[in-house]
C-alpha positions in Angstrom: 33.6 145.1 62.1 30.0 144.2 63.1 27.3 147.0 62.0 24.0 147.0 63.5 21.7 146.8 59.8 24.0 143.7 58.5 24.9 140.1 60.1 28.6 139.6 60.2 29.3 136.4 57.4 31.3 133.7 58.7 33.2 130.6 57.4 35.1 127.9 58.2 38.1 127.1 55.6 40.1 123.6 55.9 43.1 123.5 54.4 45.8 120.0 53.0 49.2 121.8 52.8 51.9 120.5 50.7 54.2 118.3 53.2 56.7 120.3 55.6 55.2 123.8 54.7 53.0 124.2 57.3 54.6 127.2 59.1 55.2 129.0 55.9 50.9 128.9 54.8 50.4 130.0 58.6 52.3 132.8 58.5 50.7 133.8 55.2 47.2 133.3 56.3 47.9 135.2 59.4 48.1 138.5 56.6 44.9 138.1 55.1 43.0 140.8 56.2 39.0 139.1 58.0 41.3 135.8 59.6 40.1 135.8 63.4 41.4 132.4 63.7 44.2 129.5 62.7 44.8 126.5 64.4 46.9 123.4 63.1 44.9 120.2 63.5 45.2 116.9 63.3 42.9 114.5 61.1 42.3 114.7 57.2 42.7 118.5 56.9 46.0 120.2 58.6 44.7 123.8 59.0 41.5 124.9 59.9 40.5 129.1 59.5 37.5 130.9 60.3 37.0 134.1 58.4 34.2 137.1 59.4 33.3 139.5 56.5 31.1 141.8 55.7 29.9 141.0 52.3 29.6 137.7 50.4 32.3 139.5 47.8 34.2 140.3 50.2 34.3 136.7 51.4 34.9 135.1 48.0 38.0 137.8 47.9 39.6 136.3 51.3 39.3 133.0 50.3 40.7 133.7 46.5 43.7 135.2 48.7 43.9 132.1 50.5 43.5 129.9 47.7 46.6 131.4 45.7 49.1 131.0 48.9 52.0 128.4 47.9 51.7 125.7 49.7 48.2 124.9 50.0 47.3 121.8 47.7 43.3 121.6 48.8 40.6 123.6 50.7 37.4 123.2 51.8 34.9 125.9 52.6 31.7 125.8 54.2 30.0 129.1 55.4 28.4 129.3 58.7 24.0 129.5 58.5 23.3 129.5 61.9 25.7 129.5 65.3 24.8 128.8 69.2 
C-alpha cells in the first residue's frame, strides 16, 4: 500500500453501536477494504478503527462505507497529522 512519492493517510474512527449488535458491525467492518485494525473498547465509544488510504477520496469512501453499516448509531473521525 505505501508508495515512496505519497504519505500513507491515516485515521482513527470511533464508533456507538446500537445495543447487542456489536459482533454483527465487526464483522462488517472487517470487509471494508483500508481496515488494519478493530478492537472493541470500553468507555464512551464501543469500537474503535484505524483506516490507511491512499487518497483523501479514497478515505471519505471508507468511512461513507462505514457509516451506512446497520448498526452503527454515531462515529467520530479524526485523521492522524503526525505519529511517533
Amino acid at each position: 500500500m505505501s508508495s515512496p512519492d505519497k504519505e500513507i493517510m491515516k485515521a482513527y474512527m470511533l464508533i456507538n453501536v446500537a445495543l447487542g449488535r456489536t459482533n454483527e458491525v465487526l464483522a462488517k467492518i472487517k470487509l471494508i477494504p483500508s481496515v488494519t485494525s478493530v478492537a472493541v473498547i470500553t468507555g464512551e465509544y464501543d469500537i474503535i478503527v484505524r483506516l490507511e488510504t491512499l487518497t483523501m477520496n479514497e478515505m471519505y469512501n471508507r468511512t461513507q462505507e462505514i457509516h451506512l453499516i446497520d448498526g452503527i448509531i454515531e462515529t467520530t473521525t479524526s485523521i492522524i497529522q503526525k505519529e511517533f
